[in-house]
N, C-alpha and C positions, 0 to 999 in steps of 0.2 A: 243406177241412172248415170247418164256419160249427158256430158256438156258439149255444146255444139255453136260453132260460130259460125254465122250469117251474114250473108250479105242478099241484101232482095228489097224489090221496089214497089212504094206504096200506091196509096190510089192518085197521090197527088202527082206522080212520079219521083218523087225523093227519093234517094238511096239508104236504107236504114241498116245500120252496123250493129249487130246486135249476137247477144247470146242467147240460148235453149236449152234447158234441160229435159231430157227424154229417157227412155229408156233403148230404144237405136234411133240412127239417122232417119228409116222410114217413120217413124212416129214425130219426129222433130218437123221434116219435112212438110205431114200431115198437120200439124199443131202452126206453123207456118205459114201454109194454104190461108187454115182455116181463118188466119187475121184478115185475110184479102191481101196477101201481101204476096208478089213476082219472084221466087225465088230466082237467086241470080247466084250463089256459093254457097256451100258448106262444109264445115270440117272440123273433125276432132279439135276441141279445144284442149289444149295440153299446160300444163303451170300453176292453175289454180289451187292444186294443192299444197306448194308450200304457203306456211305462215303468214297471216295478213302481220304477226307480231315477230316474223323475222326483216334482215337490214331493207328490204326494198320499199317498203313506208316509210316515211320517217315523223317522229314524235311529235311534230309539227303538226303533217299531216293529220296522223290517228289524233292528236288534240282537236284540230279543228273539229276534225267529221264527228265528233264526240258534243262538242258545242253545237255545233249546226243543229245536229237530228236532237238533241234535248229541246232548243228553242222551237224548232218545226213540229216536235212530236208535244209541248207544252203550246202550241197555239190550235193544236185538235187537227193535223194534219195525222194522216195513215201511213203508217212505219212504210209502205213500199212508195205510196207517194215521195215522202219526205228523203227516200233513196233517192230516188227515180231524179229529185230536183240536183242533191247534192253531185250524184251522178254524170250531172250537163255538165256540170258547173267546175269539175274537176280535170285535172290535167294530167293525172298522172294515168297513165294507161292501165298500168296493174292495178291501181285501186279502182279504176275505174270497171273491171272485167268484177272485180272483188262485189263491189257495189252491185253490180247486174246481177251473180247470181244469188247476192241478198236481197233483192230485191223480188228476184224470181220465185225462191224459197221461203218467204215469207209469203207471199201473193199463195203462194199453194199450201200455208197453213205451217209452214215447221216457226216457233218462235225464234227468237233475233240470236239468245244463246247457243243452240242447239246448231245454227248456221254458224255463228262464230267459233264456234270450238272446233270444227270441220278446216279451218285457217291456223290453226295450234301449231 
């Protein structure tokens, strides 16, 4: 499966920045459509492979987001929910790409580990 960045417009007209995973670009594309959503860019996402626990996080960060999702996932909120918020809410671009496809990959059933070890 290959990761795929977005750019495409909602029903509201907003611009939404987003990632996909697929197995090609036409499936992505197709999966895309199917939100209702104007494709307007796509393209291999490339990076996501190194380490969410190599230097471009820093301990700070990985603390909080560790904090955050225990409080939201201890208040009965659903692991890609509780992504999906810490996600807005963050600034760092690579965790934020990190975030999305955990968020994604969880939604499609793989558990939180099995994504994280994928970041090693």
């Amino acid at each position: 499966m290959k990761i795929f960045h977005y750019k495409a417009r909602n029903e509201k007209g907003e611009i939404v920045d987003d990632i996909i995973q697929a197995g090609s670009e036409s499936e992505a594309v197709a999966a895309i459509k199917a939100n209702n959503l104007q494709l307007l860019t796509i393209s291999t996402d490339t990076g996501l492979g190194q380490g969410l626990l190599q230097g471009r996080i820093s301990v700070a960060e990985k603390s909080s987001l560790c904090r955050f999702l225990a409080t939201m996932l201890r208040s009965g909120m659903s692991l890609p929910e509780a992504v999906d918020i810490i996600r807005a809410e963050t600034k760092n671009k690579r965790l934020k790409k990190i975030l999305g496809d955990i968020s994604f990959q969880t939604q499609k059933g793989k558990s939180l580990s099995v994504v994280l070890g994928q970041y090693e």
